[in-house]
C-alpha positions in Angstrom: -6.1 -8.9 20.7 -7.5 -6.8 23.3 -5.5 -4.4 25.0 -6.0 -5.4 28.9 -8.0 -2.7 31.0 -6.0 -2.9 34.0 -3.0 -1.7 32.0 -4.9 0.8 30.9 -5.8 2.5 33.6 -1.9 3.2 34.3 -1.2 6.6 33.9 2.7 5.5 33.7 2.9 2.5 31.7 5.1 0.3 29.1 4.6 -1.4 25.9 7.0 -2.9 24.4 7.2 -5.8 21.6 7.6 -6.5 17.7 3.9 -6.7 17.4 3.3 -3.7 15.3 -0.7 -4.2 15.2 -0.6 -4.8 19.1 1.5 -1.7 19.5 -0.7 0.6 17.4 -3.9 -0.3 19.5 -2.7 -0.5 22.5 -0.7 3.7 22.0 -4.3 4.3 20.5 -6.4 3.1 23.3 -4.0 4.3 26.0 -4.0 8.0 24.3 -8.4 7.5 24.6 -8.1 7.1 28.2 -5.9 9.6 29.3 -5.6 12.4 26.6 -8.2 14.6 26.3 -8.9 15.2 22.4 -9.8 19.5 23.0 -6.7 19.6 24.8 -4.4 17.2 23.1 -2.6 20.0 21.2 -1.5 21.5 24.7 -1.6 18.8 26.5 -0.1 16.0 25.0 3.8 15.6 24.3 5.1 13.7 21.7 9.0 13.3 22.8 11.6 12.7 19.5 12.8 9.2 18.3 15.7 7.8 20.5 15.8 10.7 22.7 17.5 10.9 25.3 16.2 10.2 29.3 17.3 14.2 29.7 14.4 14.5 27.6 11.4 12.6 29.0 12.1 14.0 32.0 12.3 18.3 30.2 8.9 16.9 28.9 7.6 15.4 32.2 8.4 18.6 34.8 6.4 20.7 31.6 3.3 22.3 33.4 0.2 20.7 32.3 -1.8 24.1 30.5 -4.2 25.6 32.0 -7.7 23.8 32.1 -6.2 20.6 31.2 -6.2 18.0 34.1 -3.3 16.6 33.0 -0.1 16.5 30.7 0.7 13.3 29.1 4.4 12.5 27.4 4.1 9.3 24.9 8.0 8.2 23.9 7.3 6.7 20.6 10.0 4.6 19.6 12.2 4.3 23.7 14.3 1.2 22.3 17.8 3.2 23.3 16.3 4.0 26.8 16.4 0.0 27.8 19.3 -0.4 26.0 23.1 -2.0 26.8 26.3 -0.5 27.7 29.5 -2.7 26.3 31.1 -3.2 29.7 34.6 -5.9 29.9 33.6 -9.2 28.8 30.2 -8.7 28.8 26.8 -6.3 28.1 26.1 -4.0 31.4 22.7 -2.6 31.6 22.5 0.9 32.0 21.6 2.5 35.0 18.7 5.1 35.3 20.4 8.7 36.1 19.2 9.3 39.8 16.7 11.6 38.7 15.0 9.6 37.0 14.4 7.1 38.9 13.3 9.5 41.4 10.8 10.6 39.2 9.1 7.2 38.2 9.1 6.0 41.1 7.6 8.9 42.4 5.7 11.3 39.9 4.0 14.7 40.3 0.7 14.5 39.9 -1.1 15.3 36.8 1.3 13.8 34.9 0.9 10.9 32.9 3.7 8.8 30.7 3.5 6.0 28.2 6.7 4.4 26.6 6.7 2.5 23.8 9.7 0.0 22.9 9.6 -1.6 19.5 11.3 -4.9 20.3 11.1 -6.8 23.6 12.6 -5.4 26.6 14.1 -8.8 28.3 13.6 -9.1 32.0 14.6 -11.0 34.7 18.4 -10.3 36.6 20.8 -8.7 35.0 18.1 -7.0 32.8 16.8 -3.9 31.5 13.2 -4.7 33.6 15.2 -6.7 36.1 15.7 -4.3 38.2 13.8 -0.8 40.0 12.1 0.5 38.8 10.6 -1.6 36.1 10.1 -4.5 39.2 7.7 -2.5 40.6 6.3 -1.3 37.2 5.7 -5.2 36.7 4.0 -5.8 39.3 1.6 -2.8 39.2 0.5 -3.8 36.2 1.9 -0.8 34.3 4.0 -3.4 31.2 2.0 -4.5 28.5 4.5 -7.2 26.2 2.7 -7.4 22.7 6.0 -9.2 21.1 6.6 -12.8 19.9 4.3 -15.6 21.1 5.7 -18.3 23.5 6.4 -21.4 21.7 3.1 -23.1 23.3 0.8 -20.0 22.0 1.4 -20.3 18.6 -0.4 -22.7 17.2 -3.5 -22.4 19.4 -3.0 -18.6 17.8 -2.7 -19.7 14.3 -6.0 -21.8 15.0 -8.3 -18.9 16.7 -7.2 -16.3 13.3 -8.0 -19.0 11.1 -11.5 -19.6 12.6 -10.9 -15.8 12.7 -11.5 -15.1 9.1 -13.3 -18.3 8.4 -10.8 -20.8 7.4 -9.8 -24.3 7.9 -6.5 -24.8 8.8 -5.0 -28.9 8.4 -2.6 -29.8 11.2 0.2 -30.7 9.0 -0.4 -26.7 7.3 -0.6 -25.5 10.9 2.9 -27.3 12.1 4.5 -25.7 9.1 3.1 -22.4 9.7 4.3 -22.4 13.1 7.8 -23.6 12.0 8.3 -20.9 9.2 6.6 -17.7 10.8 7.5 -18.0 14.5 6.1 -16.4 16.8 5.6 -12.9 15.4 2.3 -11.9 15.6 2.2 -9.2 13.0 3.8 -11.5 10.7 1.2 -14.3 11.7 -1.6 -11.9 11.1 -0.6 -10.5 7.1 0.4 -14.3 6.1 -3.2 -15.4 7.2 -4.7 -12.4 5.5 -2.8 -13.6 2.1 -4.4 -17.1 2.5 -7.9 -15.4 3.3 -7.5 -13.5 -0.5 -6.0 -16.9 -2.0 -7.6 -20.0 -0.7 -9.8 -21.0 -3.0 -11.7 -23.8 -0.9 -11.4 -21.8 2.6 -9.0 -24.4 3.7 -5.0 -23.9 4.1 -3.5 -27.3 2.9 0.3 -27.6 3.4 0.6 -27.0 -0.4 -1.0 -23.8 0.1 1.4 -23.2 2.2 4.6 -24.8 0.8 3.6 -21.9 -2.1 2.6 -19.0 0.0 5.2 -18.8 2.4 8.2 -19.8 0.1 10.9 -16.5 0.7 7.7 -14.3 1.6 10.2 -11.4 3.0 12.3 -12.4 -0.6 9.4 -11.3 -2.4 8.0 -8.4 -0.9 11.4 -6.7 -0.9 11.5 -7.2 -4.9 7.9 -5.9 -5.0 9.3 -2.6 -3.1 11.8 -2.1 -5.8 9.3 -2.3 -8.3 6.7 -0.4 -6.9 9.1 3.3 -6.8 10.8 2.0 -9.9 7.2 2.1 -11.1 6.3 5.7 -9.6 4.0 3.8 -7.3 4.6 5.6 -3.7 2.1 4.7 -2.1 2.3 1.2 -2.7 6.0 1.3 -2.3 5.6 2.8 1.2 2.6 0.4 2.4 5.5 -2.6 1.4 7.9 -0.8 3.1 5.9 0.0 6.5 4.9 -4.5 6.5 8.0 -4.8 6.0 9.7 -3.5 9.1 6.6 -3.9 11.6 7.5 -7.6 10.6 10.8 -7.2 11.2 12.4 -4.3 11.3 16.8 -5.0 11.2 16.7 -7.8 8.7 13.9 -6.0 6.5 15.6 -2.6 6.1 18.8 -4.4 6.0 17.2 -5.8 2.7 15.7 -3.1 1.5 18.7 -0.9 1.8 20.5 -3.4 0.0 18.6 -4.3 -3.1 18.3 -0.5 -3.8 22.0 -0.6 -3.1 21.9 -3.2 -5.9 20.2 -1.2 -8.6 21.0 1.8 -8.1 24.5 0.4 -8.6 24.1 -1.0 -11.7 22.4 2.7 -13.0 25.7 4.3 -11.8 27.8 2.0 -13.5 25.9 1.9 -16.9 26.0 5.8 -17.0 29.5 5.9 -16.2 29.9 3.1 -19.0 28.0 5.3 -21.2 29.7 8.5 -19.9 33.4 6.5 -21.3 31.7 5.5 -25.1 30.3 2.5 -24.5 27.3 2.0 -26.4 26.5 -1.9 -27.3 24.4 -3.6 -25.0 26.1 -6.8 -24.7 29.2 -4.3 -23.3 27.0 -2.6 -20.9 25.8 -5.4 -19.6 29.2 -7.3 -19.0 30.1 -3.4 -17.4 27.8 -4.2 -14.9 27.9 -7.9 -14.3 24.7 -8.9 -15.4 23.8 -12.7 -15.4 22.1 -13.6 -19.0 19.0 -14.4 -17.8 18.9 -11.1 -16.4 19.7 -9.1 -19.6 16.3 -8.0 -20.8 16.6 -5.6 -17.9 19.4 -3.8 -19.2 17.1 -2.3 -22.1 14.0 -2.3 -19.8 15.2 -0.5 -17.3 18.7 0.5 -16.1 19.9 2.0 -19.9 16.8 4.4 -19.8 17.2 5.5 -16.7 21.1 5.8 -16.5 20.4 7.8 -19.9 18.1 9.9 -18.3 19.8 10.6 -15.1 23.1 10.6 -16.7 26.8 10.0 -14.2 26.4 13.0 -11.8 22.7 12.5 -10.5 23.4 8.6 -10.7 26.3 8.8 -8.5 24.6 11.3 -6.3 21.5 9.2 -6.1 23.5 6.3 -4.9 25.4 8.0 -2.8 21.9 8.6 -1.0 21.6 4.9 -0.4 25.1 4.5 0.9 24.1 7.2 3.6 20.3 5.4 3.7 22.3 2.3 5.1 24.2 4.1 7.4 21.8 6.6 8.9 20.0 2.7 9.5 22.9 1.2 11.1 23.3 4.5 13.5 19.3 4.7 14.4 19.2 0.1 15.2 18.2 0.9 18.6 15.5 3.6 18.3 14.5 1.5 15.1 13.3 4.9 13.3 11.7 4.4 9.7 12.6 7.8 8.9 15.9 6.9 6.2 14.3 4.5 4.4 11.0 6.6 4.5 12.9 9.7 2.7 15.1 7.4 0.7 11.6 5.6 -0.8 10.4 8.8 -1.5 13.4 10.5 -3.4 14.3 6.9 -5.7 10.5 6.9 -6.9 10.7 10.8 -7.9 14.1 10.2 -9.2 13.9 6.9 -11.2 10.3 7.5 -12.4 11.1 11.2 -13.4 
């Protein structure tokens, strides 16, 4: 979808949204308009993940260098900005500190700033945008939304990517479609890419879909773990960025937890194998492994707990452990940055 030109030509603007596509091009297009690519290593500032207002505003009373007609200050990920404040019985919005709100309501000139939430900011009273200055901002055209569909635009979406990439789409396929993938866009988009590679007759039927879309989030965490339990990186990390521009909390929750899950059963064959154990059929009741899961034990977590042996294993999965809590502590700024590094270190590790 196009990125709107009147929102463009804010120099202080909003986009906010689970539409990770919709995000992308609309941060790329603002950055064309009002960053100026000789001078975008002086005058363009790039402000930390869940930083703090104190921050923006360091970054916005920066001088803009000179020959540069004007500084710009992009907040990539400014979830924690718009967040809630546990107040009594109920969720308070936070107020702006004072000089803030001075400032965007009125900024210097030659100064130009775009934040970028990664889930929907809700509006209306009692609000994050319910109130000043985000009112105004509405009104001005400076908030672009690029998150979940209303319930009456998605199937008339559904229809126009279908005629998109040249497929038919039944009604009956298009109903479930709109029942099992909501109204997430980016979601929408990669689930009619995969019937654009596997539709065989251009058409998706409901069968098509009964079998495309069956645990589809399931399925691409497995194919995760196998990809860095495979030395594949860069297939491990293209999973893992779909992943959580689909949905970010419930994916890395998942994530987190199925390498939680084998890198668990590692530690405890090593430490099974550090006590004497040595028969399979005891290493696999050590770690609670279902029969129809037991060919793994020889595939892949004996060699490896072998290889690593207790005191990596246990170090390794202590990793994890921290993976799941640096996620839990970084919900609202939504960084990718734990599960980034922990991707990267259980491929080198497990595929060493």
């Amino acid at each position: 979808m196009a990125t709107p030109a009147a929102w463009l030509e804010q120099s202080f603007a909003l986009v906010h949204g689970e539409d990770g596509d919709g995000r992308r091009e609309a941060v790329a297009a603002w950055k064309r308009q009002h960053v100026d690519p000789e001078w975008a290593d002086f005058s363009l500032t790039l402000c930390t993940e869940g930083c703090p207002w104190a921050e923006v505003l360091a970054a916005l009373q920066e001088a803009a260098p000179l020959g540069a007609e004007a500084r710009a200050v992009i907040v990539p990920a400014a979830d924690n900005l718009f967040g809630k404040r546990r107040g009594g019985a109920k969720d308070k919005k936070q107020d702006l500190p004072e000089a803030v709100t001075t400032f965007l309501q009125r900024p210097l000139q030659g100064v130009k700033l775009l934040l970028v939430a990664w889930s929907t900011v809700p509006a209306g009273p009692g609000n994050p945008l319910g109130s000043k200055p985000w009112t105004d901002w509405a009104k001005a055209g400076r908030i672009l939304k690029v998150g979940a569909l209303e319930p009456a635009e998605i199937l008339p979406f559904l229809q126009e990517e279908a005629r998109r990439l040249g497929l038919g789409l039944e009604p009956e396929a298009a109903e479930m479609l709109r029942e099992r993938l909501g109204g997430n866009v980016g979601l929408i988009k990669r689930a009619m890419e995969v019937f654009d590679l596997a539709s065989e007759r251009r058409v998706i039927s409901p069968r098509l879909v009964e079998v495309m879309t069956y645990r589809m989030t399931d399925q691409r965490v497995f194919a995760w773990s196998e990809a860095w339990q495979k030395g594949q990186l860069a297939q491990a990390l293209k999973i893992l960025r779909e992943c959580q521009e689909d949905d970010f909390e419930k994916a890395s929750l998942m994530l987190v937890s199925q390498a939680a899950r084998e890198m668990g059963r590692v530690a405890s064959v090593a430490q099974a194998l550090a006590y004497g154990l040595k028969k399979e059929s005891e290493l696999a009741q050590a770690i609670q492994l279902p029969p129809n899961q037991a060919w793994l034990l020889g595939r892949s977590y004996l060699p490896v707990a072998a290889r690593m042996g207790l005191s990596r294993a246990r170090t390794l999965l202590g990793a994890v452990v921290q993976c799941e809590r640096d996620i839990k502590g970084t919900a609202l700024s939504r960084s990718p940055t734990p599960l980034l590094e922990l991707t990267t270190r259980l491929c080198r590790e497990w595929a060493r």
